[in-house]
VOPANU-869670 format. One record per residue: residue in one letter; z, y, x of N, C-alpha, C, CB in turn. Coordinates in steps of 0.001 Angstrom, whole numbers, plus 500000, padded with zeros to 6 digits. Atoms other than C-alpha are relative to their C-alpha. Glycine has a CB too. Layout:
<nodes>
AZYXZYXZYXZYX;...
</nodes>
This chain:
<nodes>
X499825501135500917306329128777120007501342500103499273499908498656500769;X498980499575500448309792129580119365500088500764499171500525500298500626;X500200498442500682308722132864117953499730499475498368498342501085500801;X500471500898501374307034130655115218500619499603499505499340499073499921;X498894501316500528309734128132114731500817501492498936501462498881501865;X499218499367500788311766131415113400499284500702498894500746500812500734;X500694499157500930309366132977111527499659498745498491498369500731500962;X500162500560500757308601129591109653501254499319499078499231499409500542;X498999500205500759312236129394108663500274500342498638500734500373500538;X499760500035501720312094130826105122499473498835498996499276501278499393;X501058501224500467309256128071104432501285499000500120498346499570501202;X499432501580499665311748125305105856501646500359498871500401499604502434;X498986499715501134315034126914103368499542499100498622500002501766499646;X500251500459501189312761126380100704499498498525500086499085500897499359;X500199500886499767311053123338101650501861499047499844499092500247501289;X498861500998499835314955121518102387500931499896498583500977500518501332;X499326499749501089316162123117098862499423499015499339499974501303499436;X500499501033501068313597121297096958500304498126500692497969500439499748;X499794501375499633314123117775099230501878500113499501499479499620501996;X498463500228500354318293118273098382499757499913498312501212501480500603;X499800499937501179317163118899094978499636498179499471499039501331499418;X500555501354499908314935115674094989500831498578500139499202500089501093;X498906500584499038317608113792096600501073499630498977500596501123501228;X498446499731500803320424114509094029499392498965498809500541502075499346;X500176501378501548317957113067090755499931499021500504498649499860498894;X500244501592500249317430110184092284501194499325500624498540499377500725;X498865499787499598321110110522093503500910499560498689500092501438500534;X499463499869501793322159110996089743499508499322499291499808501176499191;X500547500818500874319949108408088148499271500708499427500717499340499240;X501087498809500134317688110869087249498726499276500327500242501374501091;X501315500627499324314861109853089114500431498370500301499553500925501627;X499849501508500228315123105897088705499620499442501605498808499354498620;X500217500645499244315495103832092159499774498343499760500819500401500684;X500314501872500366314240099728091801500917499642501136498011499143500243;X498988501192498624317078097116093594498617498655499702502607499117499190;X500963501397500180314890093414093911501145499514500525498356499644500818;X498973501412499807316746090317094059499812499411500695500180499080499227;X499999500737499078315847089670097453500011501136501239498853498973499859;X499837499016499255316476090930100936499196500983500089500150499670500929;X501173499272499671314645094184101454500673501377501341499275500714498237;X499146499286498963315527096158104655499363500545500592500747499430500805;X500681498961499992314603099669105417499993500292501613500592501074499020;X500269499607498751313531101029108711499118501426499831499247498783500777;X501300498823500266312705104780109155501125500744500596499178500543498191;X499340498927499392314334108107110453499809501190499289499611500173501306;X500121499052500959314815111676109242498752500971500745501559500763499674;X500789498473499662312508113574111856498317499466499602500213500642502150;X500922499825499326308923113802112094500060499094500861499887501075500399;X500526500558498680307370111407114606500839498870499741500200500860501508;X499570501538499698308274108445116577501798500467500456498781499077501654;X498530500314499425312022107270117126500336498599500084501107500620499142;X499753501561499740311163103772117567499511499038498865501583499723500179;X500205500681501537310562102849114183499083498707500156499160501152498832;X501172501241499558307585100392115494500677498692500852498689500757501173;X499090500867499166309818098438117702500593499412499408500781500427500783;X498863500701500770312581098027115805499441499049499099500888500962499191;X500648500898500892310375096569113326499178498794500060499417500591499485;X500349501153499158309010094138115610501310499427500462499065500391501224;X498982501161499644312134092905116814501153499475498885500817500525501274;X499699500182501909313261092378112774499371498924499883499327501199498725;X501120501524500392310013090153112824500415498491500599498263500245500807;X499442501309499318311081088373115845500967499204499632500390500192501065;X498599500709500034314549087725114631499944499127498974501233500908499800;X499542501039501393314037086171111071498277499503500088500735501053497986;X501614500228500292310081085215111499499968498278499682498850500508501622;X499668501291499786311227081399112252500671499647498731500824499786501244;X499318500530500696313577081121109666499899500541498346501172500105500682;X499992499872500548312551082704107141498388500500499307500984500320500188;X501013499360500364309212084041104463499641501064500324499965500056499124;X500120498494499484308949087481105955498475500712499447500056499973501880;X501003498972500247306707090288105003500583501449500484499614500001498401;X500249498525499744306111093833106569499310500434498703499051500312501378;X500284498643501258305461096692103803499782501293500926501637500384498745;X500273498754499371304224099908104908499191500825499585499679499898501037;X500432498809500741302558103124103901498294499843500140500707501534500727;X500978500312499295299671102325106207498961501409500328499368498821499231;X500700499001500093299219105866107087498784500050501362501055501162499897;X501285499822498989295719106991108669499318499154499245500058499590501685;X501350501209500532293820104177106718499140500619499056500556498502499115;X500535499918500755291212104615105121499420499603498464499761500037500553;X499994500396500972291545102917102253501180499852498774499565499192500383;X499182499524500865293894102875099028500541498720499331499340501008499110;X499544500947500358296274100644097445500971498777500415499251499810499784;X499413501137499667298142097403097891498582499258501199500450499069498346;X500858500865498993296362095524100502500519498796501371499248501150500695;X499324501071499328297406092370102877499293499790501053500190498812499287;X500274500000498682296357092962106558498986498443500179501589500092500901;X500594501568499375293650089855107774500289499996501315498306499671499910;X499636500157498661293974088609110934499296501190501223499548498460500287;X500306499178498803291228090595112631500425501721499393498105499723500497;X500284498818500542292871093844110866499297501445501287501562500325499242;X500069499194499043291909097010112275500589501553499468498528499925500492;X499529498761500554293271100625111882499781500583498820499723500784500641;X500374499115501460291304102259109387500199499235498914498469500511499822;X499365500684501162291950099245107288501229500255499461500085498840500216;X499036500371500129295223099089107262501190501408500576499885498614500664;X499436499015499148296780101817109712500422499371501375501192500657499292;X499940500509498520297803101513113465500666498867500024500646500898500986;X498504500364499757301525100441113161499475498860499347501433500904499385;X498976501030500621301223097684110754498156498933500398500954500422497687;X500636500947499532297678096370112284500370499491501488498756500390499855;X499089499811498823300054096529115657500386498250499708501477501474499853;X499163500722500438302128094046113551499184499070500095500641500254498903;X500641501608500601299463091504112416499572499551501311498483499968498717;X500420500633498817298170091323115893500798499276501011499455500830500597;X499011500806499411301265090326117612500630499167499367500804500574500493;X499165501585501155302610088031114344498894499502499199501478500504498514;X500791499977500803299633087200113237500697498837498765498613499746500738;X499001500993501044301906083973111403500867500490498527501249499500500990;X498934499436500644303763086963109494499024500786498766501023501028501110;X500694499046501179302447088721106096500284501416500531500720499797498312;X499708498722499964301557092192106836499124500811499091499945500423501302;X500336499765501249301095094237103902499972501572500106500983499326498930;X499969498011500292300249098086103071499939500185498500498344501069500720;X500291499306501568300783100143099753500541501477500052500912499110498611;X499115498411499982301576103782099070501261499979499310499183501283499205;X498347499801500964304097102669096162500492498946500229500107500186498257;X498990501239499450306612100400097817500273498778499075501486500590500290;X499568500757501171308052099300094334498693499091499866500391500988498602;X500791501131500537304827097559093656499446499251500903499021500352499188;X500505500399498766303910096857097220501372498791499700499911501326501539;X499169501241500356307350094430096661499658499440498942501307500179499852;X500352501046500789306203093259093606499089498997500511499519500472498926;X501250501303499497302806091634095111500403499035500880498686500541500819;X499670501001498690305034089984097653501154499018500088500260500826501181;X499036501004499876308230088892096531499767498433499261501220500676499453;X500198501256500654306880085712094485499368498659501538498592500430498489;X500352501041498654305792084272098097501249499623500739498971500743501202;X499274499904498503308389085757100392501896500050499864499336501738500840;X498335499724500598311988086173100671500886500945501273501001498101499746;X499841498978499211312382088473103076499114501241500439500260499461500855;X500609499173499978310884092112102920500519501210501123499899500220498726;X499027499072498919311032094486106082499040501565499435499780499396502326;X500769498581500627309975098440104924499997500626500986500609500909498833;X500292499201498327308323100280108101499617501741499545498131499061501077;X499983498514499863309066104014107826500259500578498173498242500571500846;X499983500138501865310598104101104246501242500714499529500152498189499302;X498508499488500443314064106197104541499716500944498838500897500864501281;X500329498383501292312552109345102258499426498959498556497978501637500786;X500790500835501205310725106377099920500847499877498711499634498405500480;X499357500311500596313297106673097469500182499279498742500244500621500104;X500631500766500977311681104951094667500550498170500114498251500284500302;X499622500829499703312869101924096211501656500376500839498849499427500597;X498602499961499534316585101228096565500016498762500986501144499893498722;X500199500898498887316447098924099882501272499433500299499409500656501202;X498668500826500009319629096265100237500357500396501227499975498362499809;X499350500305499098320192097149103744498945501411500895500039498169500376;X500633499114499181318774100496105708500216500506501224499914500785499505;X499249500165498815318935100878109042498720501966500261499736497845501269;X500485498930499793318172104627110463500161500445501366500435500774499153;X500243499971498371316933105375113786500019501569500174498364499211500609;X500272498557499624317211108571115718500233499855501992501426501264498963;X500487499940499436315845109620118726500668500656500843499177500138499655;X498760499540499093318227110157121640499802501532500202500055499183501565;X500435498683499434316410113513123425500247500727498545498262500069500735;X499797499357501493316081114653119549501202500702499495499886498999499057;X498654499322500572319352114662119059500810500896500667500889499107499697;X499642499146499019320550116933122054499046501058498834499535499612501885;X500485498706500120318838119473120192499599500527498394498769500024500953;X500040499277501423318741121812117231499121499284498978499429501505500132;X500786500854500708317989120505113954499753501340498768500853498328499528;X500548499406501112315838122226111306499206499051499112499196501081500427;X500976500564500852313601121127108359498780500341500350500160500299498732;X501054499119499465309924121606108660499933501004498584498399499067500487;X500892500672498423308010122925109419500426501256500726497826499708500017;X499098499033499090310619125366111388499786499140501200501759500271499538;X499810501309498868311648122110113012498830499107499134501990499063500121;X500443501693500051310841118217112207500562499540499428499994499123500955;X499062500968500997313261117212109932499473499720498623501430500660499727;X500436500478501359311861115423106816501129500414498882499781498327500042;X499018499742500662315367116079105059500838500522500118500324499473499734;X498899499838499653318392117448105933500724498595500611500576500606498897;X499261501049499332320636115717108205501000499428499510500402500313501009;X498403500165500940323687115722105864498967497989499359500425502156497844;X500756501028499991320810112581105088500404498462500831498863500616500474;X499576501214498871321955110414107700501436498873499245500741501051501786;X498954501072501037325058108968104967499368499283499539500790500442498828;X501205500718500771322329107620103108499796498483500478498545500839500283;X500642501510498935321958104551105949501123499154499950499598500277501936;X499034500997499328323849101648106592500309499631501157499855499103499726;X499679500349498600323506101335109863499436501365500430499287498523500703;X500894499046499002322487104190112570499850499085501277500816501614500437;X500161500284498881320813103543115875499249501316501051499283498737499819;X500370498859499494320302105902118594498990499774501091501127500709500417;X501227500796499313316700104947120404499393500554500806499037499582499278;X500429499429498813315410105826123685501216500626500809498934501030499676;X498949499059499361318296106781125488499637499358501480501843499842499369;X500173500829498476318509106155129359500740499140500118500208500662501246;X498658501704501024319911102570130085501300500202500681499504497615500498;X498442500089499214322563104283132609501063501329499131499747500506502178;X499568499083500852323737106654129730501436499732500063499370499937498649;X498475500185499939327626107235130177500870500059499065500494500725500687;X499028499946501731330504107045127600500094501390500241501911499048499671;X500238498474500763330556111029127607499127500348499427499981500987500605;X501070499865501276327152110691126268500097499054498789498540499761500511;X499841500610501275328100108074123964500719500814499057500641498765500116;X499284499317501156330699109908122547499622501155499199501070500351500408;X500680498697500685328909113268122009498918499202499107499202501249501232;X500193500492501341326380111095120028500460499594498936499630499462499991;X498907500783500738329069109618118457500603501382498599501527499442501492;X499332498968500355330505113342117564499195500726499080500412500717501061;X501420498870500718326749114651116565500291499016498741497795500009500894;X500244500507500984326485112077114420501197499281499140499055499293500360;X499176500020501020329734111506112546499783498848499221499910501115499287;X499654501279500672329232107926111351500800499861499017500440499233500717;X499300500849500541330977106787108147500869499104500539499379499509499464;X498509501180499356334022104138108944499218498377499341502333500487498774;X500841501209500406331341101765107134498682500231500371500029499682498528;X501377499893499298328053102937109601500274499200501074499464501467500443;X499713500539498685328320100785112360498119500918501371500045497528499569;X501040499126499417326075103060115365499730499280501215500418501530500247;X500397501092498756324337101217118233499106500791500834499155498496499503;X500521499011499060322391102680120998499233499605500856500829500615500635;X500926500767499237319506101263122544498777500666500796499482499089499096;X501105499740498779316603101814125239499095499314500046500357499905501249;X501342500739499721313183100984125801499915499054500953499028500823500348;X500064500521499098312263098278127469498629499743500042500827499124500083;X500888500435499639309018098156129035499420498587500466499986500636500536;X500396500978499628307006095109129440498893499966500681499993499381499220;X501643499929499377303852093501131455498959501144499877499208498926499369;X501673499678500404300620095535131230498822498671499725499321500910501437;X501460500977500258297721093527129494499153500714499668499925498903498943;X501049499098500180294787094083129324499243500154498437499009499555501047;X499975500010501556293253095543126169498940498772499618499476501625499298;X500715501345499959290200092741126390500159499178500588499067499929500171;X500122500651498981289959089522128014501512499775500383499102500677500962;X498522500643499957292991087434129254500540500095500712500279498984499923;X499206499524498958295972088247130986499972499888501405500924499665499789;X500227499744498724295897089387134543501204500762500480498725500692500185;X498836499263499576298901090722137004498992501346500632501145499013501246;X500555498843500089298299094295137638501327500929500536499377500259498463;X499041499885499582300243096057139969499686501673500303500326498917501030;X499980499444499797301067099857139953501019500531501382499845500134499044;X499285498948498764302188102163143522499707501386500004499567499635501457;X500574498326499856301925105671144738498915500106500036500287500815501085;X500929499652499651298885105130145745498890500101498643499776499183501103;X500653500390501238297327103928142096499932501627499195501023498640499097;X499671499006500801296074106939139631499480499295498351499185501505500601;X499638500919501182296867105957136107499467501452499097501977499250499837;X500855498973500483294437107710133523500542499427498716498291500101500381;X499053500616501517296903107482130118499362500677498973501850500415499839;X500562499463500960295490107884126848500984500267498912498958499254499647;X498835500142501043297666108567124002499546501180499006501706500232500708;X500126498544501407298019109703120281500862499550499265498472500309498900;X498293500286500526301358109229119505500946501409499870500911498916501330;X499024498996500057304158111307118386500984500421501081500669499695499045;X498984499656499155306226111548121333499596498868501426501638499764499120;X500507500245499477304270110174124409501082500091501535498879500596499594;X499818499475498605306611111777127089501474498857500339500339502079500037;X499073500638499430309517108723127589498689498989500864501251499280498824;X500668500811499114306009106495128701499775500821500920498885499338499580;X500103499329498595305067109568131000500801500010501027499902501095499930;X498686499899499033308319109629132582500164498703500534501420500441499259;X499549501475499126308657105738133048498999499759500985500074498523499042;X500452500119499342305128105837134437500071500921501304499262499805499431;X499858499078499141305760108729136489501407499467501262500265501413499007;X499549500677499375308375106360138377499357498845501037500617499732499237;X501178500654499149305296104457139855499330500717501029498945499614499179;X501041499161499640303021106802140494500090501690499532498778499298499388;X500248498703500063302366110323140657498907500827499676500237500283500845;X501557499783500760299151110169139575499181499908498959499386499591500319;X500590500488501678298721110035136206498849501551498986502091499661498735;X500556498973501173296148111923134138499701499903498511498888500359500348;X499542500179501606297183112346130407498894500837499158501729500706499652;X500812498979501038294632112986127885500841499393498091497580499495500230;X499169500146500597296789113377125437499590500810498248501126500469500966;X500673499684500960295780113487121704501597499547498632498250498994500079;X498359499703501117298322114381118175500033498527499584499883501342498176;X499672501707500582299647111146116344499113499357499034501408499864499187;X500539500744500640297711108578114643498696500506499978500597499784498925;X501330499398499888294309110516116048499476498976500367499724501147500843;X501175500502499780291154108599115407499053500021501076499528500319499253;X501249499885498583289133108623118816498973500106499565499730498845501032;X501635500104500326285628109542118668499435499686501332499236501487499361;X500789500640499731282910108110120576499849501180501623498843499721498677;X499984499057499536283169111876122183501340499678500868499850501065499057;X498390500521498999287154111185123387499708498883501004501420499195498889;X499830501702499209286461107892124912498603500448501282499373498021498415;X500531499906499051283243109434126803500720501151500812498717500080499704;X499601498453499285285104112700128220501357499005501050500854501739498383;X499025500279498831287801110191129599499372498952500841501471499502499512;X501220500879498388284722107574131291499738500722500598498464499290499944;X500911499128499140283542110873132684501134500482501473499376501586498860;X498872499484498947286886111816134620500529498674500697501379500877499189;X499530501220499390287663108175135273498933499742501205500079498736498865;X500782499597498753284618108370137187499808500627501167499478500282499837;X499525499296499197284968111097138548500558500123501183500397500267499621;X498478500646499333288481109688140000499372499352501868500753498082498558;X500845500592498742287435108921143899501155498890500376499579501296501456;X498910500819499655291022107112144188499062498312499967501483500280498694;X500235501280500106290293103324145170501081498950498851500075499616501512;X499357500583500323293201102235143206500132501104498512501006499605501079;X499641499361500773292900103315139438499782499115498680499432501217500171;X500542500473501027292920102233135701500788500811498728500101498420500066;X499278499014501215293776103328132090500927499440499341499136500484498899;X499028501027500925296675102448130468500187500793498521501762499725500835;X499894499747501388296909102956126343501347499336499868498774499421499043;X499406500784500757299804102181123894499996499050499246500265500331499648;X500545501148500861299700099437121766499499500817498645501278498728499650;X500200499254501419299540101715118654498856500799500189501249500960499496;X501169499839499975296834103092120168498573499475499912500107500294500554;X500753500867499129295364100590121570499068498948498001501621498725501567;X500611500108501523294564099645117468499094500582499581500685500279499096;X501648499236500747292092102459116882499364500101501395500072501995499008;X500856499992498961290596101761120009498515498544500054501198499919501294;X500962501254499820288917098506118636499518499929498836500572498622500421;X500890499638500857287150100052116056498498499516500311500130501378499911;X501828500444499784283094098846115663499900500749500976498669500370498772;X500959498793499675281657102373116489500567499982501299500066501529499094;X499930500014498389283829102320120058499904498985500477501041500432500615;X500205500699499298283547099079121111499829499804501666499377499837499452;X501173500350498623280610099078123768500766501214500441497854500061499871;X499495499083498870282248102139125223501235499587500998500425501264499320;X498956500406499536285696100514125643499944498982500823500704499805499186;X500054501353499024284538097520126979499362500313501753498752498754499093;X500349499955498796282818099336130146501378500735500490498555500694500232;X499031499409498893286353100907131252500887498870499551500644501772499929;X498507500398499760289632099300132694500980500424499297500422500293501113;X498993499862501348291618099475129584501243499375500229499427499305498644;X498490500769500122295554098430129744500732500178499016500915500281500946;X499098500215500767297875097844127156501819500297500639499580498568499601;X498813500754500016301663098693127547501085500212499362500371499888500957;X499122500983501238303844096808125288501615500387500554499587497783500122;X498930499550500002307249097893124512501423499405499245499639501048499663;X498562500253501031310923096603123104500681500457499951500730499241499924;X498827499602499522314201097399122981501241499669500280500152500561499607;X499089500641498865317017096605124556501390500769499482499449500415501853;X498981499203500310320725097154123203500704500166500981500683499654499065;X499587499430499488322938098949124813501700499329500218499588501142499448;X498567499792500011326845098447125653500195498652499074500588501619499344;X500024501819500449326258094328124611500435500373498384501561498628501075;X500194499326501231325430095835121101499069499335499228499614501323500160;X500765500386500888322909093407120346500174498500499123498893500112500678;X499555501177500121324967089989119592500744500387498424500958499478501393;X499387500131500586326805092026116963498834500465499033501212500419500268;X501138499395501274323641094145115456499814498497499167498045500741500789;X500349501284500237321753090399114906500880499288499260499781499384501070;X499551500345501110324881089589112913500477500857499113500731499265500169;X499649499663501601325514092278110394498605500014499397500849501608499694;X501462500415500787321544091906109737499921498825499373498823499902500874;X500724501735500795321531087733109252501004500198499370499773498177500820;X498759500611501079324979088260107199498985500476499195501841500615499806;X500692498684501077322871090892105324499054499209498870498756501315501044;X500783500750500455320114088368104590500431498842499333499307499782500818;X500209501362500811321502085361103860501378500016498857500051498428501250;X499049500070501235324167086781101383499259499929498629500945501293499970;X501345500536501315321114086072098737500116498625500179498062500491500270;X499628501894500084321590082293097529498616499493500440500450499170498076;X500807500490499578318208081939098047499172499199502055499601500917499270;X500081499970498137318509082437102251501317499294500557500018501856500768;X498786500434499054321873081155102604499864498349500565501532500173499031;
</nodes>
C-alpha cells in the first residue's frame, strides 16, 4: 500500500499545483468569493474523511438553536437528488444525504438544508434565518464564510501529509491559515502537554488562530427502533458493528474497552447498504451462539439504514445506535462558546 502511495505521487504534485493555483484566483479576486450580511460559519477540514465535522456541527446547533433562526447548509453528498432542497422531518439519506438527515432527526425544530452551490443554498435561506452553519465547506470557496472553524484529526496529524490521492489531503496544508479557528478532534482525554505542544508545533497557529483540542465523548446506546432501553455491554457480550464511515477505528477502540468481541463488517464511507449487506450480517448474527449479543451502528449510518427497501430486514435484528459529542479539552470550552457568540452577535441584527 505504501508502494502505491509513492507511485501515485506525481498525480498528487499535479493534482496540489492546480488546487494552489485555484486557491490564489480566488485569493486574488480573480475567482469572485460572496460575503452575506449575516452570520455564516464554516465547518470542514483539509483531509479526506471524518475529523469530526458531524459533531461539531451538532454542538453549533445546540449552542445557538434556542436563541437564534439557525439553518444547516450542506453539500448533501450521497443523495440522490439535485439542487437546493430543505430536509422534511421524516428525511432520509438518499434524499438529502446521511450527515445532514443525522441533523434533522436530532433538531428536527432546526432548518436543514442541502445544495451543491452554497452561494445560492444561502440565498434560499437567509430571508428566514439569521444564522447559517456550512457542514464540510473549507475547499467551497465560492462562499466567503464570516467565521471558519477547521478541524483536524488528532491520529492524522502524527503522520505524514500528502495530497491525494498519494495521501488524503484535499489541499495543501500551508491551507490551514485560511481558518479562524483550529481544533484538534479525537485526541485521548488523558493527552499530556508534550502532546499538546507538538500539536501546537505541527500546526503553527497564527497569533490570531486560537487552537482547542477536544475528544469524543460517547453517549447511551439507543436503539435504532422503538423506545429507549438500558443496554449493558461486558466481556462476555459480542458486539456485531456495522459501519460505513471514514474512519471507524476510534469507535472500535472505545468498544474494544468493553468487550473483546466485536465483529466489524466494515463498509467505505457514505456506502448505501443493500438488502444483500444487511442479510450477510443476519446470517453471522445468527450464527453467533454467544447468549449475550447485539449490533451496534453509527448514527450516520444508522440514516441509510431506514431506507423503504431495508426496512423489514432491519426491524428483525437488534439494531443499536451510538451517539456521539465532544468534549473540550484543557477547560477549552467556556472560551470556544465565546469567540463563536461574540462572532454572531457582532451583526446588529443578533446583538
Amino acid at each position: 500500500m505504501q508502494f502505491l502511495r509513492w507511485l501515485l505521487l506525481p498525480l498528487s504534485l499535479l493534482y496540489g499545483f492546480v488546487v494552489i493555483i485555484r486557491n490564489w484566483l480566488y485569493d486574488a479576486g480573480i475567482f469572485k468569493s460572496r460575503e452575506f450580511d449575516l452570520p455564516v460559519i464554516s465547518v470542514g477540514n483539509l483531509e479526506v474523511g471524518g475529523a469530526g465535522k458531524s459533531p461539531m456541527t451538532e454542538y453549533l446547533i445546540a449552542l445557538f438553536k434556542r436563541d437564534y433562526k439557525l439553518a444547516t447548509l450542506s453539500r448533501g453528498y450521497g443523495r440522490q437528488t439535485k439542487g437546493f432542497i430543505t430536509a422534511p422531518a421524516n428525511a432520509v439519506a438518499t434524499q438529502v444525504g446521511d450527515e445532514p438527515a443525522q441533523f434533522k432527526s436530532k433538531y428536527p425544530d432546526v432548518t436543514v438544508a442541502v445544495c451543491e452551490d452554497r452561494a445560492a443554498g444561502i440565498d434560499n435561506l437567509k430571508a428566514q434565518h439569521n444564522l447559517i452553519i456550512l457542514d464540510d465547506a473549507f475547499q467551497h470557496r465560492a462562499v466567503k464564510p464570516g467565521f471558519s472553524i477547521l478541524l483536524f484529526d488528532y491520529k492524522s496529524l502524527q503522520q505524514p501529509q500528502f495530497m491525494l490521492p498519494a495521501g488524503n489531503l484535499r489541499e495543501p496544508f500551508s491551507g490551514r491559515w485560511r481558518a479562524d479557528m483550529m481544533v484538534v478532534t479525537k485526541c485521548p482525554p488523558n493527552i499530556g502537554e508534550a502532546e499538546f505542544t507538538r500539536c501546537y508545533n505541527r500546526l503553527s497557529p497564527m497569533n490570531w488562530q486560537p487552537l482547542f483540542f477536544s475528544s469524543i465523548k460517547y453517549q447511551p446506546l439507543r436503539p435504532l427502533n422503538g423506545n429507549d432501553v438500558d443496554i449493558s455491554i461486558d466481556a462476555d457480550t459480542t458486539v456485531f458493528l456495522l459501519t460505513g464511515i471514514a474512519n471507524p477505528a476510534p469507535l472500535t477502540t472505545y468498544l474494544q474497552t468493553q468487550t473483546p468481541k466485536i465483529v466489524h463488517h466494515n463498509y467505505p464511507d457514505h456506502h448505501q447498504f443493500t438488502l444483500k449487506n444487511i442479510s450477510k450480517l443476519a446470517a453471522d448474527f445468527a450464527a453467533c451462539t454467544s447468549p449475550n449479543k447485539l449490533i451496534i451502528t453509527t448514527e450516520k449510518d444508522a440514516q441509510r439504514l431506514r431506507e423503504q427497501s431495508l426496512q423489514n430486514a432491519v426491524a428483525q435484528l437488534p439494531f443499536f445506535v451510538q451517539p456521539i459529542g465532544i468534549e473540550f479539552l484543557n477547560n477549552g470550552q467556556q472560551n470556544f462558546d465565546k469567540i463563536i457568540t461574540d462572532y454572531v452577535r457582532q451583526y446588529p441584527n443578533n446583538n
